[in-house]
N, C-alpha and C positions, 0 to 999 in steps of 0.2 A: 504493500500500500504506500508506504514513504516511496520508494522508485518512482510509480504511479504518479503520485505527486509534484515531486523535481520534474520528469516529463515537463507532464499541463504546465506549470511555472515555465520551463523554459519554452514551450509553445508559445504559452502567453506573448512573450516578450514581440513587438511586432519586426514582422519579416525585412529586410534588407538591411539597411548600414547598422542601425541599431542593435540587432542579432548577431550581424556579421562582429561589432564593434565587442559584445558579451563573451562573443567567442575565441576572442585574439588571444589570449592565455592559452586557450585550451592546443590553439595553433602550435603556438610556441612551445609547450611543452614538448605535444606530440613531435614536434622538429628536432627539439636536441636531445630526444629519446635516446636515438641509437647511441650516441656519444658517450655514453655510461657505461656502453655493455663493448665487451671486448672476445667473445666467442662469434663466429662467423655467420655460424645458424640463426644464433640469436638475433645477431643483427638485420641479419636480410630479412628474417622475418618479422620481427618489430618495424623496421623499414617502408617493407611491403605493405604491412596488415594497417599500422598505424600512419607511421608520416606519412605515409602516399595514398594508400586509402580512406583513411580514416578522414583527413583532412578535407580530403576531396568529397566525401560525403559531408562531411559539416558545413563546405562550402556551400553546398547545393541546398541543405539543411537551410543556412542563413537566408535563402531565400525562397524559405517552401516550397524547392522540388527536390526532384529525388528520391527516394525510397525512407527517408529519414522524414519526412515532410507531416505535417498536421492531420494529409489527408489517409495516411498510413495509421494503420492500429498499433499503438505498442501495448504489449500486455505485461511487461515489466519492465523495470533498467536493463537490467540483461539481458532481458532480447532488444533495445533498444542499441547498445552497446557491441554487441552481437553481428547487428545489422550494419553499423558503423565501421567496425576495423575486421569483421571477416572479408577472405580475398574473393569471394562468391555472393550471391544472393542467396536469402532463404527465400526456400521455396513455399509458394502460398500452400495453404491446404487443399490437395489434393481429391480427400474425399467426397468435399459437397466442394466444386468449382464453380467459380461466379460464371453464370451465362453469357456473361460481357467478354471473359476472357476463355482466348481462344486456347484449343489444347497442345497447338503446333508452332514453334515459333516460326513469326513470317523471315528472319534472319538464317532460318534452321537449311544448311546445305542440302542441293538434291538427295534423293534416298538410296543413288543407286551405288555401284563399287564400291560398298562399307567395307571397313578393315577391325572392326573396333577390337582391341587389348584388354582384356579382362584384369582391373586390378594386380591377383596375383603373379601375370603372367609378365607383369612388369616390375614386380619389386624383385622376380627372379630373375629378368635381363638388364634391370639395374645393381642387383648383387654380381652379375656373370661381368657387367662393364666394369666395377670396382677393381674385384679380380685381376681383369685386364690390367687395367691400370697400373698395379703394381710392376707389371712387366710390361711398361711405355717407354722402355731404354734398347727394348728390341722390337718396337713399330715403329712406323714410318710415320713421323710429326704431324702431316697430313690427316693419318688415320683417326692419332690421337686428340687430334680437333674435332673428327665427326664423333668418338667417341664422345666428346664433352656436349655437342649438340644434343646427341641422343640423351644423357645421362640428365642434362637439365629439362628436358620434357617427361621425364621419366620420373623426377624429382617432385616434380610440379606436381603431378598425376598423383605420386603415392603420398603426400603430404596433405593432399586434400582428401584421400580416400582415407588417412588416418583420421581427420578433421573429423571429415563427417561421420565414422562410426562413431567416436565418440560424441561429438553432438549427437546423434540420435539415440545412442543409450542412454546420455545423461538427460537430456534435456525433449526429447522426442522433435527435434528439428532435426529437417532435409536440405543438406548444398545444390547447388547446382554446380555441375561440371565446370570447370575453369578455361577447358578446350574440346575441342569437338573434332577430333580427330585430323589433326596440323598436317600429319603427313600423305593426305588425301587430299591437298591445296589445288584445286584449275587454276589460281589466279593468284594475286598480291591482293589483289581487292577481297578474294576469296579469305584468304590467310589471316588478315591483319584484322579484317572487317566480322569475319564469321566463324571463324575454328580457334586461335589462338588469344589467350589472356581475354576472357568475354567478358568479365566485371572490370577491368581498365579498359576496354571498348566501351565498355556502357557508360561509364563514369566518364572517359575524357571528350565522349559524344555529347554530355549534358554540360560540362564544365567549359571546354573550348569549341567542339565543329558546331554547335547550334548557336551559341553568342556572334561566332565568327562568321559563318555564314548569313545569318541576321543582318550584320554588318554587312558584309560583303554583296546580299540582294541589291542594295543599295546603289554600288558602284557598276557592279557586273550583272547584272538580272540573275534570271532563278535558272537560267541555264547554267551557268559558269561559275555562280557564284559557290556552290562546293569546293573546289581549285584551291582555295586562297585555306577553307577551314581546313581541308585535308593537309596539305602540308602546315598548316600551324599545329595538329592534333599532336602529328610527329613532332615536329622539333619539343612540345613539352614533354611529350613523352620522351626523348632521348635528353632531353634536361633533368627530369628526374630517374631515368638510366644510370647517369652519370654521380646525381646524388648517391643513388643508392652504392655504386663504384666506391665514393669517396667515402662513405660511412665504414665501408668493408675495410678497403685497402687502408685508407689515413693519408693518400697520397694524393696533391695537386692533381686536377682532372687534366687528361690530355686532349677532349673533345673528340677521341676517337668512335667511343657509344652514342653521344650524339650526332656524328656524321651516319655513323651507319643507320640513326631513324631519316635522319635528312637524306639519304640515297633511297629508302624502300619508300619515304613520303614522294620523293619526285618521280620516281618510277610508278607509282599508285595512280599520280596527279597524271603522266603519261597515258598509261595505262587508259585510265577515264576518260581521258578527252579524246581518245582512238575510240574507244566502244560511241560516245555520245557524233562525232564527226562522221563514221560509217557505222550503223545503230544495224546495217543490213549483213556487215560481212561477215564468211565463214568462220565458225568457230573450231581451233583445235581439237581435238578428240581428246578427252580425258586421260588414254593414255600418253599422251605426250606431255599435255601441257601440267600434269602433276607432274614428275621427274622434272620439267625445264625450273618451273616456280621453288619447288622444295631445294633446287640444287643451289638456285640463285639463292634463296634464305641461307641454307648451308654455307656457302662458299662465301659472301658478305660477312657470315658471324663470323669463322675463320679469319679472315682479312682485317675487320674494325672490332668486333663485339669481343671477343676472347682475350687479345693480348693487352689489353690494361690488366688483365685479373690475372692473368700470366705469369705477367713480367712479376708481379709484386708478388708471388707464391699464394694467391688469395685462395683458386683452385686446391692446391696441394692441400693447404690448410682444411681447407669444407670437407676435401675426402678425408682427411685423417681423423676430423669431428666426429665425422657420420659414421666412421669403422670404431673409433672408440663407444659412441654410440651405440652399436651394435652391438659390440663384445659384451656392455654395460648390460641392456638386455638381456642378450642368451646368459649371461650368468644369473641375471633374478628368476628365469624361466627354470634355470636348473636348481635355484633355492627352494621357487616353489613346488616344482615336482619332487624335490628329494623329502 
């Protein structure tokens, strides 16, 4: 009932500079968060969940939209809080679904050549990658870049699927997926827009492309004016790439993270403006144009995304985390069995 309470109070408070102005603390905290914490994990995920997410959701908060908003129910602090700094959405209720809302997302990729990876079948090809790893001094540095590609979607996947059992034992909430199968990508549009990081799409959709484009109708009409939102979405998003870099590392940013959003933002901006100039022509075949797109992602992370965390041993370090980690578990696994 007190949660309850604090909510409505800060509901109350009215929407824009004033809310935004209640919330400036709560900013600043969530910013020099990571600063405190000096384990890798920790960081990237205080990071993630809170500076980057969290903020971004308050942002939207200060000005009643978003999912944080008046028009949303909260039924405690903690699911209000919940809803704020997890990397997903919760999922509405399911069993009695509002008639308004539809059962399919209209964002949801074609249904056809699914690949999908079942949970387990990826915490075991990310244990077999680990593994590898340790004997990266007899592959070819190439390899062991696609390794690290693979190993960070793999990551991603099994941190959420731990999330959400535990929320739903404890708490009987449901995440939604964080990605929708990246390496089945037709496009850049496809990738960035509908398979890969969907709660930072949806967030920097309400935060940057719709103010920006808003703006942009203005100069450019409703044809063109996307162009201008789309590569701003990127460059924040490779600005706070680069945060999250420097949280990790402790090292001057080299703007290498951020170029590699400013390269996939102008090839996206490309991209669009060939589909919207010939709206008639041929399309690729699936099989082609998923290998050309996933290789481009690949082979860009390789080139800009990878070697800041490289150079500084930040990689080296998360794997050693995450096997200590490991060891740490299967020893309580065998306390509690014994």
């Amino acid at each position: 009932m007190e949660g309850e309470r604090e909510i409505k109070n800060l509901v109350k408070i009215p929407k824009g500079k004033l809310r935004l102005f209640c919330l400036l603390p709560i900013f600043f905290l969530f910013s020099i968060l990571p600063l405190y914490l000096s384990y890798i994990f920790s960081i990237g995920l205080t990071t993630s969940f809170i500076s980057w997410l969290g903020n971004f959701n308050l942002l939207l908060f200060a000005f009643d939209k978003g999912q944080l908003s008046s028009h949303h129910q909260h039924s405690s602090l903690i699911h209000f809080v919940l809803k704020a700094c997890l990397p997903v959405k919760i999922k509405e209720n399911t069993k009695n679904p509002s008639p308004q809302t539809p059962q399919t997302s209209q964002n949801s990729p074609p249904k056809h050549h699914k690949l999908p990876l079942n949970w387990p079948t990826k915490v075991l090809l990310f244990a077999i990658l680990v593994c590898a790893h340790d004997r990266k001094q007899y592959v070819h540095p190439k390899i062991v870049l696609l390794m690290y590609c693979c190993m960070l979607y793999l990551l991603i996947d099994i941190l959420f699927g731990i999330s959400s059992g535990l929320l739903h034992a404890t708490m009987g909430l449901e995440l939604e997926s964080p990605s929708n199968e990246p390496y089945l990508s037709t496009s850049l549009q496809d990738f960035w827009g509908k398979r890969w990081n969907l709660t930072v799409n949806n967030l920097l959709r309400h935060t940057i492309y719709k103010p920006v484009r808003s703006f942009s109708d203005m100069l450019l009409g409703s044809k063109w004016s996307p162009l201008p939102a789309m590569l701003a979405t990127f460059i924040v998003s490779g600005l706070m790439q680069e945060l999250l870099c420097y949280y990790v590392t402790r090292v001057n940013p080299t703007w290498e993270m951020t170029w590699y959003f400013v390269l996939h933002g102008a090839c996206v901006v490309v991209e669009f403006s060939v589909k919207r100039a010939f709206p008639d022509r041929p399309q690729l075949h699936w099989a082609a144009s998923t290998p050309l797109t996933v290789g481009f992602v690949v082979a860009t992370a390789m080139w800009l995304f990878f070697p800041p965390l490289l150079r500084t041993g930040a990689v080296d370090r998360a794997i050693g985390e995450f096997k200590a980690l490991l060891d740490f578990a299967t020893e309580m696994i065998k306390y509690i069995c014994s």
